[in-house]
N, C-alpha and C positions, 0 to 999 in steps of 0.2 A: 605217375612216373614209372617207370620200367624199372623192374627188379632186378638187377644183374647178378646179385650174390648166388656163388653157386652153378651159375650158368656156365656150360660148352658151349665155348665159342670159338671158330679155327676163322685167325686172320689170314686173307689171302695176301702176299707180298711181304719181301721184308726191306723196305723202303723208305721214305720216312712216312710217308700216312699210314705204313701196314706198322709201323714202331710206335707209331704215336696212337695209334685206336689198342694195340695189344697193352702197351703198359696201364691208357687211361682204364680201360675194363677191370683191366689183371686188380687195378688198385679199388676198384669198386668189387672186388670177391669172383669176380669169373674165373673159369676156367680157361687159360685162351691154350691153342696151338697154331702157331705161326707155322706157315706152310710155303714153299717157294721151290723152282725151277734150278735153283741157281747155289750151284759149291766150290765160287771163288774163293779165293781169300777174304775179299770183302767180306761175303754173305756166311763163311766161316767165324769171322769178326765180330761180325752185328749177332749172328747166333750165340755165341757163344755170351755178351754182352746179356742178352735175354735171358738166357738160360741159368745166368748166377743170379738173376733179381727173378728165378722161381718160374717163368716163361717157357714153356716147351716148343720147342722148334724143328722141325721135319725139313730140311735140306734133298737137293735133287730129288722130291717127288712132288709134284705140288696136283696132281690127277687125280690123285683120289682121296674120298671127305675121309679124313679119322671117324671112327667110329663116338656113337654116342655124339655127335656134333647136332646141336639146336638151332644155331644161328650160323653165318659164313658171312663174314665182313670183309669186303673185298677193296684193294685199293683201284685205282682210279683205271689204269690201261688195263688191267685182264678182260679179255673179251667174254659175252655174255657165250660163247660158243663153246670156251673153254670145260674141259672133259671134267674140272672138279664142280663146275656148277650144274653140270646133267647129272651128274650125281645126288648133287644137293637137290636139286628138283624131283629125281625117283624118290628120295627119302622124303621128299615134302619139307624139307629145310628151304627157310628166307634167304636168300642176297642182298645185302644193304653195302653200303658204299661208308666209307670215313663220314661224307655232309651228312647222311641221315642218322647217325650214331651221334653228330657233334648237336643235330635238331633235337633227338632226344635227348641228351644229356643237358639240353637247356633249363634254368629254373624258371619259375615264375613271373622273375623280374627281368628276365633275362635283356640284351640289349636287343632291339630289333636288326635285321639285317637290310640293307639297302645291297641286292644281286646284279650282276651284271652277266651278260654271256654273248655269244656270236662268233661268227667264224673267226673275225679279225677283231683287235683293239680293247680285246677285255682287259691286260694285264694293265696297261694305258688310264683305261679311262680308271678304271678300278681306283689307281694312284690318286689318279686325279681328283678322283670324287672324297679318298680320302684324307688329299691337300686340303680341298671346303672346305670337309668336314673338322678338319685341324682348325683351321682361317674361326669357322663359327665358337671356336672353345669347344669342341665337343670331343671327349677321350672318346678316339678310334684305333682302328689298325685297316690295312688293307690286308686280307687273309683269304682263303680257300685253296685256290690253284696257284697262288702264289705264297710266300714270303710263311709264317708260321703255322704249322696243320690249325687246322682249325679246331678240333676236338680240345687242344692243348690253350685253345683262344678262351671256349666255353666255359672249360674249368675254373678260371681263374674267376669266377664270379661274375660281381659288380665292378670289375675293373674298366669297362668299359661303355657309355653311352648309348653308343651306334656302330656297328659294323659295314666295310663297303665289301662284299663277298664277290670276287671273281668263282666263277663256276665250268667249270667242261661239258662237255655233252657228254661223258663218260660219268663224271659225277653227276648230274642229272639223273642222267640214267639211273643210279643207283640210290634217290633219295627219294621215294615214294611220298614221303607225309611233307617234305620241304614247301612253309606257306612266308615267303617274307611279306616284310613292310612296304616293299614297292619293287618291281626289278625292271631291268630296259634288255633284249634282245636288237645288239646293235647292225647283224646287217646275217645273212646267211647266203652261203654258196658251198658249193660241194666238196668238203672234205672228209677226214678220215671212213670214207665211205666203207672200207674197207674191216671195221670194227663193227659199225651201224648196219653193215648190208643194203642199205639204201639210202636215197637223198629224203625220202619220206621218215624214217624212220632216223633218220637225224633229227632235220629240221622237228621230230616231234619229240626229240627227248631236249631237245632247246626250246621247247616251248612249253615244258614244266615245270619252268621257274617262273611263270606268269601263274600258274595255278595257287590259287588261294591266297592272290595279295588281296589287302586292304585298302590301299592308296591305290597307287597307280601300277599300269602297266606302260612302260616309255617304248617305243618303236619307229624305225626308222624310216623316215616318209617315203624318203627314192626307193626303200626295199620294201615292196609291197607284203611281201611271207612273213615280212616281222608283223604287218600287221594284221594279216590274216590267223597268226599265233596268236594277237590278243582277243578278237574275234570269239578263237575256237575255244579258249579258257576259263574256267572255272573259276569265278572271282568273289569278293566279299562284298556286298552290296552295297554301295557306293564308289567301288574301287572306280578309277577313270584310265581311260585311252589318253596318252601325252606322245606325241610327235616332237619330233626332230626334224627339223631340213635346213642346209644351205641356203637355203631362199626365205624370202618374205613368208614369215609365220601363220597360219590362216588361227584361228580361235581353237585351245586347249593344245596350243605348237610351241616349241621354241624355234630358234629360226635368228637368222641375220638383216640385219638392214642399215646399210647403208656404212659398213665396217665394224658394228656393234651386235653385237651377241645379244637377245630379246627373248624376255619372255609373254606371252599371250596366254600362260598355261592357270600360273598361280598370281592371279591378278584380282582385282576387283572389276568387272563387267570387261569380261575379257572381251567381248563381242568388239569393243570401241578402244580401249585401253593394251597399252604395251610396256612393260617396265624393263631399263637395261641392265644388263647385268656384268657386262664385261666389255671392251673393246676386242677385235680380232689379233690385234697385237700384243696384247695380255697371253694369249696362246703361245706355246714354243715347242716344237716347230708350226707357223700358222697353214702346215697344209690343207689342201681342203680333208682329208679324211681325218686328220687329228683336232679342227674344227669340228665335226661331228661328232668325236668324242667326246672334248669338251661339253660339247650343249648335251650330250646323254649324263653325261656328270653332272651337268648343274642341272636339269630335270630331276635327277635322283634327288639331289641334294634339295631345291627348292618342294619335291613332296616329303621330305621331312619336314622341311619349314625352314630352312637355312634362309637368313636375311640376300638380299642383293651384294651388299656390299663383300661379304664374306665367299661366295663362288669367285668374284673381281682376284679378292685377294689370296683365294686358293690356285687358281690358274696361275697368276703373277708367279707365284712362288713355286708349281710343279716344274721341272725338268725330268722329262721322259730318260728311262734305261739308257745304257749303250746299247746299239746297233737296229737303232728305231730311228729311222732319217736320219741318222748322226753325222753331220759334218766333220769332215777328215783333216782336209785340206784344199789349199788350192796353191794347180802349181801349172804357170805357162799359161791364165786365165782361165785352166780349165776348175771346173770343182767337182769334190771326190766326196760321193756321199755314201756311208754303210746304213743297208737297209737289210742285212743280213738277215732278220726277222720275219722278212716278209718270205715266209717258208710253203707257201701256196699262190697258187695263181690269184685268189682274189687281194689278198694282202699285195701281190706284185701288182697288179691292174692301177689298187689305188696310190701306190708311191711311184711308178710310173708317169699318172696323171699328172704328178703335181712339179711335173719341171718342161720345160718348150723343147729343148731341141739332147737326147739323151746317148751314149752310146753304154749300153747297156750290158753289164757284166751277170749272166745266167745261168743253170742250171745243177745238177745236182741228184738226189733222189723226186721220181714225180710222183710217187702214192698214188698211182691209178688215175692223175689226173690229164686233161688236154690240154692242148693250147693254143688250139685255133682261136675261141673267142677273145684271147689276152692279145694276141697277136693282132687280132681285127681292130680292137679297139684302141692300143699303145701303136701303132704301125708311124701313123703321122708323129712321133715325136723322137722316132728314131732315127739315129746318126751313123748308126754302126751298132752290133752285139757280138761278144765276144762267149763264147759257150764251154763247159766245163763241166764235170761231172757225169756221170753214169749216166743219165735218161737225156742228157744232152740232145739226142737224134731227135727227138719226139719235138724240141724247141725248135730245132735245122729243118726239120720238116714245113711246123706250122708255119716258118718266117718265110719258107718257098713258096708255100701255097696263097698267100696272105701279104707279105713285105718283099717280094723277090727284089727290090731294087735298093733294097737295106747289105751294106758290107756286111758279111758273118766273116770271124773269124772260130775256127772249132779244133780246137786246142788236143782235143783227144785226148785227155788226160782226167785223171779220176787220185792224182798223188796230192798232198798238201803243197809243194813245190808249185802246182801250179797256177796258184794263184797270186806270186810275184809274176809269173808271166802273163797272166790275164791282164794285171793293172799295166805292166808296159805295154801290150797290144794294145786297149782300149785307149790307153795313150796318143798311139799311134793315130787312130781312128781318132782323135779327139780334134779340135782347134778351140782358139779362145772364144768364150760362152757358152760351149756347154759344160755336161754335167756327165759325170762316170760315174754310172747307180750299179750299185751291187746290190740287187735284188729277186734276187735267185731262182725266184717261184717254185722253189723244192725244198725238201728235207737237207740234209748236210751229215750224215750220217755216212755215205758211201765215203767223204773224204776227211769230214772232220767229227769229233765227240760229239757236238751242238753248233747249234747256231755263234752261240759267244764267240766258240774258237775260230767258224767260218770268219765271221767280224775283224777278228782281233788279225786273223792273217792278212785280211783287206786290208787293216788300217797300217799295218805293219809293211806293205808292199806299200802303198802308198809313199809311205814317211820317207823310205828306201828309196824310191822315184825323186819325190823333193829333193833329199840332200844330191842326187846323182847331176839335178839341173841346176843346183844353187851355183 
């Protein structure tokens, strides 16, 4: 185990994984210095907080290493480009991330971790898999990129059984020795490219959480790259390939049939044999893309060894976040879904798919991305799109080249006000049976803090709308 008494270590961020790695070190004898960009009031706050429990903290410079620095633990968004890690690199000082500090700080007995990652539905299935894992009796948490730092999970001993680990390609990146008990890479398409510098060099820091499992690597059948990740990975010998698909299961698959959730994977002579696991209506919401997560959850869960009956009754009981398909309302037969979450084009592609005739509330921040092929693909289900946000044009654009005979309305507005106007437009555009999906295929940063509040304004214009028709 790693010695930390004594050690110079400067945490990059002071956020909550750059608070939660400084204090867990600081209390095993390190030396840390917290380092950060940022002299709000906030980051005055949280310094200050550090600095009476003995914590040294460097405010507005975060460029260059403190001297005498051995190690640089860096939270999850600094870019690998960032001027204090070329630093650390001249010096020949390591970069590690929170997960590779919370890998080390594991004991012996530690809990194993069941990972998850991909562009879309980690935080989802992540839940999900942690519902089984509840359903089987088994003390868990859903941790990593979500809900408690994880370093803060490790400490606590034997408190826990099994871990379900949501992971980023940011953390990835940063967790060189990370070998779980089994992980699923649930689909890949091109985002934060702009940190990664390429779709290669994504797709391969998401394909390091398949390195050195033991059990299984889970990958998505329709998305061929997740399975060329298991492929290309380094595994423990007997570790196994498990598929995923909407369709009829082939041998070592889970898969659907006939309204039932199946598995072909963890069977006896799977060649012949299928055991079910769940109904489709056990799932909430049963789209197809939330379908898939599902079945990468009960893959996880079933290579721990979780009974049948127990994924049934972990599903039953999961309800996904707010502003993840979340039904609004319905008003005038039309229905108002917030899909606020769906902060990329592939996330919008699949919550698109899963309704017949849509008029579509979009846009926002596009992070470098297009939108011709979202556009090719969702074109038939659209009824009207109503547009909004800063990269707006780049949407107005593809629906010209692609959908010209789709109504746009383009709002020209980039204020929080305008998304009571979006929902009455879309209104307009609507008649009874369809559906008003706010699902943005962008960031939400240019109008709102986060997605949440993107949401919360939807749903809020909505409610607005209702009472105005009641």
């Amino acid at each position: 185990m790693t010695s930390w008494n004594g050690k110079n270590i400067t945490v990059a961020g002071l956020g909550v994984s750059g608070i939660s790695a400084a204090r867990a070190l600081a209390g095993l004898g390190a030396r840390i210095t917290v380092v950060d960009g940022g002299d709000s009031a906030t980051h005055e706050a949280r310094a200050a907080e550090l600095q009476s429990e003995g914590i040294a903290v460097r405010l507005a410079d975060a460029d260059t290493l403190p001297e005498g620095t051995e190690l640089v633990v860096t939270s999850p968004g600094w870019k690998p480009s960032s001027p204090l890690f070329e630093a650390a690199a001249k010096a020949g000082v390591d970069v590690v991330g929170d997960v590779e500090i919370a890998w080390q700080l594991r004991g012996p007995d530690a809990a194993p971790w069941l990972a998850i990652t991909g562009t879309n539905g980690k935080t989802t299935t992540t839940q999900m898999l942690a519902s089984i894992l509840t359903a089987a009796g088994k003390r868990t948490a859903a941790v990593g990129n979500i809900g408690t730092p994880i370093i803060d999970v490790v400490l606590q001993g034997d408190a826990y059984d099994v871990l379900a680990v949501e992971l980023s390609s940011y953390q990835l990146h940063w967790a060189p020795s990370l070998r779980a008990h089994s992980a699923a890479v649930l689909n890949l398409a091109p985002d934060h490219l702009d940190w990664h510098g390429s779709m290669d060099a994504y797709a391969a820091d998401k394909g390091r959480i398949y390195e050195g499992n033991t059990v299984a690597c889970v990958y998505n059948v329709a998305d061929t790259a997740t399975e060329d990740l298991v492929r290309e990975a380094d595994v423990e010998e007997g570790c196994r390939a498990i598929g995923f698909t909407l369709g009829t299961p082939g041998p070592s698959q889970l898969g659907i049939v006939d309204g039932i959730l199946v598995d072909r994977a963890f069977v006896t002579n799977r060649q012949k044999n299928a055991q079910e696991l769940a109904e489709v209506s056990d799932v909430t919401p049963a789209a197809p893309h939330n379908l898939a997560n599902a079945l990468a959850a009960a893959a996880l869960a079933r290579a721990y060894g979780v009974e049948p009956a127990a994924v049934r009754d972990g599903l039953r009981a999961f309800r996904p976040d707010a502003h993840r398909i979340e039904h609004v309302a319905d008003v005038d037969g039309v229905t108002y879904i917030d899909d606020s979450k769906a902060t990329n084009t592939h996330a919008a592609e699949a919550s698109l798919a899963a309704y017949e005739s849509i008029v579509w509330i979009a846009g926002g921040l596009a992070k470098g991305a297009t939108f011709d092929e979202l556009v090719k693909k969702s074109a038939k289900h659209l009824r009207g799109v109503v547009l909004i946000g800063a990269d707006r044009a780049l949407i107005r654009e593809a629906l010209a080249r692609h959908a010209p005979e789709v109504p746009v309305v383009d709002l020209d507005r980039t204020d929080t006000g305008a998304m009571p106007a979006a929902v009455r437009e879309a209104a307009a555009l609507a008649t009874a049976g369809d559906t008003v999906l706010m699902a943005p295929a962008c960031a939400s940063m240019d109008m709102f803090a986060n997605y949440n509040k993107r949401g919360e304004a939807f749903a809020d214009a909505v409610r607005e709308l209702a009472d105005t028709r009641a």
